[in-house]
Structure formats: C-alpha cells, structure tokens
N, C-alpha and C positions, 0 to 999 in steps of 0.2 A: 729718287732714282729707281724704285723699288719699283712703282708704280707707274712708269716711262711703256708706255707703246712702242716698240723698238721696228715695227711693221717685217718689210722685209728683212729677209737675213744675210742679204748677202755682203753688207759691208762688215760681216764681222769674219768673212771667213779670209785667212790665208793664202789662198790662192789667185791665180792672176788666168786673162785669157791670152798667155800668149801661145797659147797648143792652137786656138782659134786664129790667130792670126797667120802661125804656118800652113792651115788648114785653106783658108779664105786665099791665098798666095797661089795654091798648088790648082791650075788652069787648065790642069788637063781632063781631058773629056770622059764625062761619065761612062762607065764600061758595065757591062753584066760581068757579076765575079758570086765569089763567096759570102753570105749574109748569114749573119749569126741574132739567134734568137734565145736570149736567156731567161729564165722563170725566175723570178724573184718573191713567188706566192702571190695568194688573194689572188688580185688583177695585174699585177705589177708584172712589165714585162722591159727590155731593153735588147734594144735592136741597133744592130751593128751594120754600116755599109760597108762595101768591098775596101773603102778608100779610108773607115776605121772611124767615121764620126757616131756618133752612140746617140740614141733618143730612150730615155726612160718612159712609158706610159704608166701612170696610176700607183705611184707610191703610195702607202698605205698607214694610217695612224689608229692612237682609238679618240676614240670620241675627246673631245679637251673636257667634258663635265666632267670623267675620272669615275662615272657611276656603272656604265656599260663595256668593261673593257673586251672587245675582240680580239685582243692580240696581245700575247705575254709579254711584248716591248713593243714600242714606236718603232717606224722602217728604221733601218741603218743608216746612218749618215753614209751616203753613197754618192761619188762624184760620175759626172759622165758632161757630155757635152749639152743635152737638151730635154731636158724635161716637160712633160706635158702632163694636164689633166684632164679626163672628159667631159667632168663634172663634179659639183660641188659637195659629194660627199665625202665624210671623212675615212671610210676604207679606198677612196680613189682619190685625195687631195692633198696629199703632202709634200707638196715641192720642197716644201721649208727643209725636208730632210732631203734633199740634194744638193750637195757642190757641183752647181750647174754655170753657164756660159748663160743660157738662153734657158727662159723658162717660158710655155706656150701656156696658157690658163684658160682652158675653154677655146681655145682654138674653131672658127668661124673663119673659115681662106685659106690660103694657101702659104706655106714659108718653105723657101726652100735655100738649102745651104750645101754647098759640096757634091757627093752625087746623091746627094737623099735630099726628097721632098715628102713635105707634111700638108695632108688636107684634110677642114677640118670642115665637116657637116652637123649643121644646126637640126636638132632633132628634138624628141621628147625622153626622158627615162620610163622606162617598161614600167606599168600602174595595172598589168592583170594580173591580179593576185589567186586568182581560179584553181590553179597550180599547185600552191605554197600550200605548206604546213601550218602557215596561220596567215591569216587574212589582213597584211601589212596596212593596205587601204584604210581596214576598218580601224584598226588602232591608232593611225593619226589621225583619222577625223574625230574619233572619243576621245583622243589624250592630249591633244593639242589645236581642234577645233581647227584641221586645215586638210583641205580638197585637192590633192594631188593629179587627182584626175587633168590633162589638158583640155583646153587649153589655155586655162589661168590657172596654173599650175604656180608654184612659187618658183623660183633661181632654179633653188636646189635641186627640184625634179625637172628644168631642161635639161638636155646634154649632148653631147658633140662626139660623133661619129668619127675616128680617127684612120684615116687611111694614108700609110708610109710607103711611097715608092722609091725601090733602089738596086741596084743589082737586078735591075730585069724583073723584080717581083713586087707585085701589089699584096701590101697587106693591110688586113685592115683587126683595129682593135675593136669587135663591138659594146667595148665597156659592160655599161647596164641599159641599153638601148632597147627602145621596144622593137619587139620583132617584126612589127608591121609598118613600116613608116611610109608617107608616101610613095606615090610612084617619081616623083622627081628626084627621092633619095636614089634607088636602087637605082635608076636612070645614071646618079652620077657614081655610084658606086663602079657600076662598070663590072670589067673583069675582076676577080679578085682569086691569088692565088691560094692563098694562107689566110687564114678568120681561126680570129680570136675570140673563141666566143664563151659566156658563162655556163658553166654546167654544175650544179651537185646534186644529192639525191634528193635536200628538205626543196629542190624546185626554187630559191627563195628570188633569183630574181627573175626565169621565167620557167614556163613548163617546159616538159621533156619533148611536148608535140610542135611548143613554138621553136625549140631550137631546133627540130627538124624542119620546118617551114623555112627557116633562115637558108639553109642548108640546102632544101631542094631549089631555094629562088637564087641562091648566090652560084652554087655547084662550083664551092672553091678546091684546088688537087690536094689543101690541108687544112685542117679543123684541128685547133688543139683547145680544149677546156680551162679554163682556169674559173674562178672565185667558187672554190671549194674547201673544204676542211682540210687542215693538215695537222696532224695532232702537237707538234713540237711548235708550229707557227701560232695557230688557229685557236682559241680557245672552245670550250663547248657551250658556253652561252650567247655567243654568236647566232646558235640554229644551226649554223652552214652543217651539210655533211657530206664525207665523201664525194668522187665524182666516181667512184669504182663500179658500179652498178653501171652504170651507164656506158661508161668504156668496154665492160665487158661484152656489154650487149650488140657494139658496132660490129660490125662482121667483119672490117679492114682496120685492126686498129696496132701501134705498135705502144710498149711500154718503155720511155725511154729509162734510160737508166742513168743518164744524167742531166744537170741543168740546164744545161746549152745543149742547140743543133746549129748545124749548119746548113745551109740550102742556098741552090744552084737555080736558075730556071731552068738548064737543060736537066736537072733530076726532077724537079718538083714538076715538067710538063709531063713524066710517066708515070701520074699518080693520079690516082680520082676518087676523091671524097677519102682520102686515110685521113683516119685519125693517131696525132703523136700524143703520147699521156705523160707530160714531167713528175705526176706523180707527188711526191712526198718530197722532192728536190729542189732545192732551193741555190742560186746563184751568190752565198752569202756564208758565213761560216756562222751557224748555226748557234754551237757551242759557245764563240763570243759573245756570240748578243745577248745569250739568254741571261752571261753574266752581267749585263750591263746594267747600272741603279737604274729599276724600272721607274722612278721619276724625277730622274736627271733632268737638267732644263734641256729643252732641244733646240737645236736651231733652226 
C-alpha cells in the first residue's frame, strides 16, 4: 500500500459539492457588481464573482525531488470552488492542494459556471532569457539536454493564457507567458481590464522592457505584479527578488496594504495603467503554515 499511485486527491477529501449545486440552481442573470482579487504569493491568485463563486489560478508547490526548495512549505491546503493551472510547472501546478469542485488543467476553451467565465488560450512559456540573472535556456540545455525554445518545446514549456470574465471585468492571468504571442492571441485577448502580470527585479521570467511591451499592446486600467520574492513565503534560492524596484519606478502605482481588493467596472473604468502592489501580503495566515511538518504527505 506504501507504494499505491493514489493519482488524484479528491476522493480522499471530506467534503461534498453541494455549495455547487446551490450555485448551478441560482438562474439569475449575470449582473456587474463587486469582484474580489486575493494574493495568495508566487502567481497564485483567487478571484471572486459578485454572485461568490471563486477560481484559484496557480497554486504553488516545490519541486517533489525535495532538492530545490522555493518555498518554506507546500501551498495551504485551501478550498474554493475552481481551480486552474496555466501550466506545468511546479511554482504554478498544485491543484492537489485544493479542496476544489472543478479543477481546469491547462485550460484550452472556454468553461463557464454561474456569472463567471474561464478562457483559456494555447500559447507558449516566455524562453528569452536576455533579461535574467542567469541564462535559464542555457542551463537546461547543459543539464538536462532539452531545447525549450518553441516550437518543439516539451509540455512543460507550453502554457495557457487565462482570461476570467465577471462582474463587468475582464481579467486576465498572464502566468509565465511570453510577451510576444501571436497576433490571433492578443486578437482574442481583447479588452482587458486587470493583467496579471509577472514582475521582480532577478527579471527571471521576463524583462522589465517585455512587461512594458505587454502593457503598452494590452493598455489594461490595472496591472498588478506577482511571482516575486517575499521573504516569509519565498525562499532565497529561488533567485526570485523583490518586485519593489519596479513599483517604485511606475509613476501611478498604489501599495496595497492588504490581500484582497475589490473592483467595480464603474471604478476600474477611471483608471489607466495603475499599478496595485499586494506587496508582502498574503491571503492565508502565514504564521500557521510556517508551523506546519514541512514534509507532511500532501493531498
């Protein structure tokens, strides 16, 4: 039994979807209201529709070799309604740690549940390393003899462009997505209120001039940073470092001061190009986790 492949986790867990079934029942018609976006670090975010259903993006693990840890524990066993990943790495791949209803893996179309819809675009992971502190490309091709470059790329560097429409606002998670994707992406990208985009100073998953590029072709009214350091989350072998440089530098930026915001389309239409910073804040009580047996089985 020791040695049982148990695959997925969700038949071990406890819980049941009948919060989904009152959900799936309730026929009333999608309205713009209040949308809640909480930081959960790394890339890991959780968004909330007016009508209360919740999508996790990009839970976060460390590596399962145990040899490279990024992070002082595994994500938090954290329940919500729908989880999603953009792609196959393990800082953006842990659904396992979700108590979810609906888990989206790579997401490629469209789901849509309640007043929130999920689309998910086929794309590549960002491979210019030009940027970085160290030349990520050139170390997997010496260390494991593999060409990330697209496009015969392996799994793990495809990825999938997540855009959540709900409450009047488009948002989109650009995960680790290269900054330049076709023209049929941004085509279908569209308008886009709120971008999620990666920002810290080691540059490590693009440069400082690609996430401006992103930024002047999208011209979203909000930009908020995420997969950067945070010293109580983050460990420093990672590479990752701050995004504070960076923030500082935007000419409109605000520093939130806590996890969560909330957003309106009639507030976020009087805004253009601000940046929110969650900073050092996390949706999750810190202090627990850090007690937790850093190699407890996870689910």
């Amino acid at each position: 039994m020791a040695d049982i492949d148990s695959g997925l986790n969700a038949w071990r867990m406890t819980t049941n979807h009948n919060r989904m079934i009152d959900l799936q029942a309730d026929t009333s018609p999608a309205r713009d209201g209040p949308v809640e976006i909480a930081y959960f670090g790394s890339s890991a975010f959780r968004i909330t529709s007016p009508k209360g259903v919740g999508v996790m993006i990009d839970p976060w693990r460390n590596h399962p070799s145990r040899t490279w840890d990024w992070y002082f524990r595994d994500f938090p066993l954290t329940p919500v309604d729908i989880g999603v990943s953009t792609h196959a790495h393990f800082d953006h791949d842990a659904l396992h740690r979700l108590d979810a209803h609906v888990l989206l893996d790579r997401l490629i179309g469209m789901y849509r549940f309640g007043d929130l819809t999920i689309y998910g675009l086929a794309d590549k992971h960002a491979t210019d390393s030009s940027c970085a502190i160290y030349d990520f490309k050139k170390i997997h091709k010496l260390f494991h003899g593999t060409d990330i470059e697209p496009p015969n790329n392996p799994r793990s560097w495809d990825h999938c462009l997540i855009v959540v429409e709900t409450g009047g606002l488009r948002i989109v998670h650009w995960g680790d997505n290269r900054h330049d994707p076709p023209d049929d992406i941004w085509k279908a990208l569209d308008r886009i209120d709120i971008a999620l985009l990666p920002v810290d100073g080691s540059q490590h998953v693009m440069g400082h001039v690609h996430t401006a590029s992103i930024i002047d072709r999208l011209r979203p009214r909000v930009v908020i940073p995420h997969h950067y350091y945070i010293w109580d989350v983050v460990q420093r072998q990672s590479t990752l470092q701050t995004a504070e440089a960076w923030v500082e530098a935007c000419p409109d930026a605000e520093r939130l001061l806590k996890p969560t915001r909330t957003y309106t389309i009639a507030d976020v239409d009087k805004l253009d190009q601000v940046v929110h910073f969650f900073g050092d804040n996390v949706a999750f009580d810190k202090e627990a986790w850090l007690k937790e047996n850093r190699y407890a089985a996870s689910y």
